[in-house]
N, C-alpha and C positions, 0 to 999 in steps of 0.2 A: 669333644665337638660332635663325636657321631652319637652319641646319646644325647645332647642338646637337641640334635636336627632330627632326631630320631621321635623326643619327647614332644618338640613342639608339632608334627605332624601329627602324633596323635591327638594332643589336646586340638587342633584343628578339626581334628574330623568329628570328635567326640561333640565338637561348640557346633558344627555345622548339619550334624543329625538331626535334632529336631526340628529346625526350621525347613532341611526339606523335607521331612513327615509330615509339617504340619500345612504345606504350599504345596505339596509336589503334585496335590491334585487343581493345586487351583492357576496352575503356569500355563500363560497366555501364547502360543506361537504364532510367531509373525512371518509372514512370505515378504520379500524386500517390497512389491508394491505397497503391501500393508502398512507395513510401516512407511512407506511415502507419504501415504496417504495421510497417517497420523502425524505426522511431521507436521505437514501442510494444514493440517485441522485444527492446530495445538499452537502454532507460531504463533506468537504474538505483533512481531512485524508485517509479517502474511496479513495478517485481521487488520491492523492498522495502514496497510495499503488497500485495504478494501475499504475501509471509512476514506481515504481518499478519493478510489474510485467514486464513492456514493455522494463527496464533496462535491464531482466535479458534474455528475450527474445531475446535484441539483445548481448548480453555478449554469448547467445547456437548459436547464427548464426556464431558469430565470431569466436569462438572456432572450429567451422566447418571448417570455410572458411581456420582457419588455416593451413587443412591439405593442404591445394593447396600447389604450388609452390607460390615463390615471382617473380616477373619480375618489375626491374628498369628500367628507362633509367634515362643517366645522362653528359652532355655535359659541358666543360669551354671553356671559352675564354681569352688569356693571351697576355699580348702586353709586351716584354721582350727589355730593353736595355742594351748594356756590351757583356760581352765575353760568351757565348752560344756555343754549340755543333749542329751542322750539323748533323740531324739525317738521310741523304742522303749521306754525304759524309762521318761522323761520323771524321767531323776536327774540330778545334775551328774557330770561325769566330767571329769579333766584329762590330755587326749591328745591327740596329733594327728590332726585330722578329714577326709576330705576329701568333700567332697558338692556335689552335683550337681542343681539345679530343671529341670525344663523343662514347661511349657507350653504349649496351645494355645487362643486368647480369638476371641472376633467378636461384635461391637458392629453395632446398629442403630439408628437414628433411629425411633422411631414417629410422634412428632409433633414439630415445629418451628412450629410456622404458617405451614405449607405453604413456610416458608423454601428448601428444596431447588428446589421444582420452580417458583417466580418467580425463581431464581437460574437454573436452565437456559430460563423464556420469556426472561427479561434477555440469558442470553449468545445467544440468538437472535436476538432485535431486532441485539445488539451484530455477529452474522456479516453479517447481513445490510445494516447500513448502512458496514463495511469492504467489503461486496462494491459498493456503491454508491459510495463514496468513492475504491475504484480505478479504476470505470468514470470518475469523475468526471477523475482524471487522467487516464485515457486522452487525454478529449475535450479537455483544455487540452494536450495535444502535439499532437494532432488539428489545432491552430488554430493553435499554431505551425507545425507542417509544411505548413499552406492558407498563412498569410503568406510563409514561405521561399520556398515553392515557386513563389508569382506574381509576388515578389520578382524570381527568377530570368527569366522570362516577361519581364519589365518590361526587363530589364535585356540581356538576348539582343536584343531588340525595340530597345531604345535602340543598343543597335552593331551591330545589321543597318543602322541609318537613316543613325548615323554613318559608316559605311563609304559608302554612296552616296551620300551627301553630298559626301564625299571626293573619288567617282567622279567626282560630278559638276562638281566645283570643278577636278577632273585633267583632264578635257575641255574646259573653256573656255580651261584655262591653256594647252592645249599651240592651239586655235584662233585665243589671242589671240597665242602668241608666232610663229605664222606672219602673225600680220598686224602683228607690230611688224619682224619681220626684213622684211615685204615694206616697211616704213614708212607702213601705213594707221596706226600707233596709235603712240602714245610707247611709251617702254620701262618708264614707269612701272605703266600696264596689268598687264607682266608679274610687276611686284616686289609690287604690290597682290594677283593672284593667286594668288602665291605666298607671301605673309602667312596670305593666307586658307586656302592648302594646310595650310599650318604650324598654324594653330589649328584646323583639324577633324584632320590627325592627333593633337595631344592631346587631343583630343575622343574620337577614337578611345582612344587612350590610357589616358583618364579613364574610358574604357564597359566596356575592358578589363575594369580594375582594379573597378570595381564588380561585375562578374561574376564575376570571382574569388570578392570577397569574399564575394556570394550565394551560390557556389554553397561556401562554408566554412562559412557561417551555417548551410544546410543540413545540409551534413554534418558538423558538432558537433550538431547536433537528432537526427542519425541514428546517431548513436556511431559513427561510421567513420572510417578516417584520414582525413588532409586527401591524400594521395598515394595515393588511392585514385579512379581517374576515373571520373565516373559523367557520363550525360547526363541532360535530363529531357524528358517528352514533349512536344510545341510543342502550343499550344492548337488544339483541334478545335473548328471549329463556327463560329459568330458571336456576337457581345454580345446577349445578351438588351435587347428590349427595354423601357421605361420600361412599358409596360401588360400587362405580366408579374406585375406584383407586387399582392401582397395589397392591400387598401382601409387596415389599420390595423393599427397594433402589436400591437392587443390577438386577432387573431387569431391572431398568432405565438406571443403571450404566454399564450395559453389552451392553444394546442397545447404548449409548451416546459415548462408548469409540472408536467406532468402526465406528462414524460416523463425531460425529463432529470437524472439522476442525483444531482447536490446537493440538491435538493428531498425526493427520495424520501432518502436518506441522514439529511436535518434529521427529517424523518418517524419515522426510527427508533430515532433518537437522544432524539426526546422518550417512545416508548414504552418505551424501554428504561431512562429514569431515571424513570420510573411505578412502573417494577420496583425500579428501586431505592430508593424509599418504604418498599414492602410490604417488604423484604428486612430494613430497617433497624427497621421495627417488630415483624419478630419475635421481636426479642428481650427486649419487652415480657412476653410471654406465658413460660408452662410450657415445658418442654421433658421429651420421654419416652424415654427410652434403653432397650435390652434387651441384656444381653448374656450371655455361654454361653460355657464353656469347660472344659477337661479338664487336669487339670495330675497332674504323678509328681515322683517323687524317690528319690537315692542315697544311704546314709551309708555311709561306711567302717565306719564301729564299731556298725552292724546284727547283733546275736547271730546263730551260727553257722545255725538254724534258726529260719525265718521262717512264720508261716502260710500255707498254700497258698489262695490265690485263688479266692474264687468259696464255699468251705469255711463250714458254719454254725459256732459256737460251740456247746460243750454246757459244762453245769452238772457241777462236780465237787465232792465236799463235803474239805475238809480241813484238818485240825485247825490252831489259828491258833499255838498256842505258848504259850497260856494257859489258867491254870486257874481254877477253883469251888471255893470254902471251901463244902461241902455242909453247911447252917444245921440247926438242929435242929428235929425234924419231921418231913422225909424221910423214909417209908417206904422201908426194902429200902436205904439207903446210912447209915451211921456218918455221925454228929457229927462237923462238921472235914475230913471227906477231900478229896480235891482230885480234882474234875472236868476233865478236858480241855475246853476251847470248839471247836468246830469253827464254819466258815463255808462258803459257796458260793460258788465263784467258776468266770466262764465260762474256758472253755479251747479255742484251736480245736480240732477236730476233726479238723484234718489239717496235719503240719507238712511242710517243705519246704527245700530249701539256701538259702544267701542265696546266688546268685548274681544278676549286675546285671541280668539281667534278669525274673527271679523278683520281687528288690524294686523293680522300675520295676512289676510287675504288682497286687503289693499294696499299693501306694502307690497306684497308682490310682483319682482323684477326678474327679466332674464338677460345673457349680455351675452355676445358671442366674440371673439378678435381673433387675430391673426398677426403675429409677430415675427418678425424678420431678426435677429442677433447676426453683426458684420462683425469678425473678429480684424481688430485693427494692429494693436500692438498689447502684448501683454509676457513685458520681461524675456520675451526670445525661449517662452515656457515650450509652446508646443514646438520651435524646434529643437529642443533639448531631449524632447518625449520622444521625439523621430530618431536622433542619434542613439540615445538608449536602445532603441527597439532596434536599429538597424545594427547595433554592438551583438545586442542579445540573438541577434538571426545568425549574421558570423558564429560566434560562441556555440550554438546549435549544429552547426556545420563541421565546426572541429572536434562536435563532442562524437559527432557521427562518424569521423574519421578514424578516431581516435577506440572508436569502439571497433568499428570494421579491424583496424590495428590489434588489436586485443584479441578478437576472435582469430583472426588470423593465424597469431604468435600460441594461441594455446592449442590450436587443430594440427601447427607443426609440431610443437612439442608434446601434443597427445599421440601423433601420430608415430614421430621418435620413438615415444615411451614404448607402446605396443611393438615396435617393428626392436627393439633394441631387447627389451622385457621376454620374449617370445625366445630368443637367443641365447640368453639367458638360462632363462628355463630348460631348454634344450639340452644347453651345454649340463646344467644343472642336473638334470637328469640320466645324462651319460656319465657325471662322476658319480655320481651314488648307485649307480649300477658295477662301476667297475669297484670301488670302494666294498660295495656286497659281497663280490668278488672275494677280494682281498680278504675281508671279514670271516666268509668262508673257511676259507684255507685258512686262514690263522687259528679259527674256533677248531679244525681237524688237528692243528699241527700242537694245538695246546692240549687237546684232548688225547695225544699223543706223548704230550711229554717233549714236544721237540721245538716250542720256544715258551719262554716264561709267560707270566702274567704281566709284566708292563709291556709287553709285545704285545698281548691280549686286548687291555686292557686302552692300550692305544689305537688298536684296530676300532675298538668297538666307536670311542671318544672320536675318531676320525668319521666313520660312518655316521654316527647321530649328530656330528656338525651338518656333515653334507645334506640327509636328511632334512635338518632346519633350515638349512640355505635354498633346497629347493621348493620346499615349501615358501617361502618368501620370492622366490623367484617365480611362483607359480601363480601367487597370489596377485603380486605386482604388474604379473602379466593380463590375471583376468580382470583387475580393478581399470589398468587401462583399457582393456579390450571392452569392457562394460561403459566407461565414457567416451569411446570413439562411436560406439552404436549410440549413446545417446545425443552425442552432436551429428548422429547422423538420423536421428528422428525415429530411430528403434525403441520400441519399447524394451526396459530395463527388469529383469528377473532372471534368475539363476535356476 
């Protein structure tokens, strides 16, 4: 087994030689904002709440635009065969017709019950808690990338120890096996040893491989390959200590309510289904339209000469085709004779060719109206739209509760974490001081001759637990103490 673990180490190192020869000049180092940043730049949910935002951006322009007027235009063309109406002569006629509408219309709203403009404060409220709801993801990749990234710290930190451990285990062995060739010590000395060698290289091994996978965890959070080397900055500074920290959650929780971003978000979201109330009841009420338009028209079968535009009509008198049995009485006409009847009838005063656009000109109409819509009964629609909207405003209400809840429950238990983790550490670090101790004196007493090698060999295995443990305890302290500063609006670096 010690040649197994012996051989695979080296074939590891052997496989792992040229690829850092051949990257070692080209590895990326990251400061943890760096990589936030890259986080944040690289999400894919992050971008797709930003095509959100941009959704709703254009949903408040439109809602604007709304208040305009509308203006159409709108033309057909109709090729008619059969019996047809003469809109010149207003007779029937059976020929082939071809004609031609077009139009120009624009509609406005006068009154809705202010329908329009709680329809653009709504999609405001609406931009404004998608601008809050991105931030909000920001900050949970924000937390992921603080975890990876001390993750990585913890894990560098564990096979810096392991390796000197190793160190340390290769210098007794090779001290004890000149005192077993001199025959101060059995040969067992060396086999115990070198047992011990064997399990801190998979130590090593094991610190390796979790480093790796740290620093993969990382770089899936960061959208980069995994064949992409990056380093990360080694911590600067020292562990804060235990009388650093605030007196109580609720001063965390006073600062965080007021700032971070799902809060304000739930905020927006209940004003904006308030709007949605008002929106749903106006359709209770009247509704006033206006609209204005210009419309013309072609016919094929328009007689040769058409009235010239713009032209008044005048009165002409002419006889109709009938006549007068002149009664008897009539001075100055005979008994019997037959009178012509004449009438008056207008006639423009000025005629003109039919060409198309001659009669696009006399066809020429304008119309103007003004529409009144009473909503009377229709299916009990719009109060169904009102109960919705009034569920959907509650529901908004609890979702803001419910978050306020959340942040609450995570500022105490972050706060816990820190205040418990610190203690920890603490204690952590007084047993591997005393454990060194120990270590000491056992490393004299062996060195001595005056206790064996699993006396040794336990001391050591006892100190490099403790070791690991404070380190984990060290980590766990700073990873909390890094998210109680960022619910408390601190910027995040090591």
């Amino acid at each position: 087994m010690n040649f197994f673990i012996k051989g695979m180490t080296v074939v590891l190192l052997i496989w792992s030689v040229p690829a850092l020869s051949q990257s070692s000049t080209d590895v990326r180092r990251l400061t943890l904002p760096e990589c936030i940043d890259i986080a944040i730049a690289n999400n894919i949910s992050v971008r797709q709440s930003e095509l959100s935002v941009r959704q709703n951006q254009v949903a408040l322009e439109q809602s604007k635009a709304d208040l305009l007027p509308s203006v159409n235009g709108n033309t057909n063309f109709s090729y008619n065969v059969g019996r047809t109406i003469n809109q010149f002569t207003n007779e029937y006629v059976n020929q082939p017709v071809r004609q031609q509408n077009m139009s120009i219309t624009a509609d406005v709203v006068l009154f809705n019950s202010f329908r329009k403009l709680n329809t653009i404060k709504r999609n405001r409220r609406d931009l404004a808690s998608s601008e809050y709801g991105l931030a909000a993801q920001k900050n949970d990749i924000t937390l992921d990338v603080l975890q990876a990234y001390t993750q990585i710290l913890l894990n560098q930190e564990l096979l810096r120890n392991a390796e000197f451990t190793n160190r340390t285990t290769q210098s007794q062995l090779e001290r004890t096996q000149r005192l077993v060739d001199a025959g101060s010590l059995p040969i067992a000395n060396v086999l115990q040893l070198e047992a011990q060698q064997a399990t801190d290289e998979l130590t090593i091994i094991n610190a390796e491989n979790n480093l790796e996978l740290a620093l993969l965890n990382l770089k899936q959070i960061l959208q980069i390959p995994e064949s992409e080397p990056i380093e990360i900055a080694n911590l600067d500074g020292e562990v804060p200590e235990l009388v650093s920290l605030p007196e109580s959650a609720d001063d965390i929780y006073n600062q965080a309510v007021s700032t971070l971003p799902q809060i304000n978000q739930a905020t927006e979201d209940i004003a904006a289904r308030r709007y949605d109330i008002s929106i749903a009841k106006a359709d209770f009420f009247p509704r006033i339209t206006a609209s204005a338009g210009i419309f013309s028209q072609y016919s094929s079968i328009a007689p040769d000469s058409i009235p010239r535009s713009g032209t008044d009509n005048v009165l002409r008198v002419l006889p109709t085709g009938d006549f007068l049995l002149v009664p008897d009485g009539l001075p100055g006409l005979p008994v019997g004779s037959r009178v012509p009847v004449f009438t008056e009838i207008e006639f423009p005063s000025e005629l003109t060719n039919n060409t198309y656009v001659n009669q696009l000109d006399f066809n020429y109409r304008r119309f103007a109206q003004i529409s009144l819509n009473i909503p009377i009964f229709n299916n009990w629609r719009t109060r169904t739209n009102v109960a919705n909207a009034q569920i959907g405003l509650e529901n908004a209400r609890l979702n803001e509760l419910n978050q306020r809840n959340l942040l609450r429950q995570t500022i105490e238990q972050v706060f816990l974490d820190v205040r418990s983790n610190a203690k920890q550490y603490q204690a952590a670090e007084r047993r591997v001081a005393q454990l060194l101790r120990a270590f000491e004196d056992t490393e004299r007493r062996y060195q001595a001759q005056a206790v064996d090698i699993y006396a040794y060999n336990q001391a050591q295995n006892n100190l490099t637990a403790a070791e690991a443990d404070v380190l984990q305890a060290k980590y766990n302290y700073l990873l909390s103490l890094k998210v109680m500063d960022f619910y408390q609006g601190k910027p995040l670096s090591f």
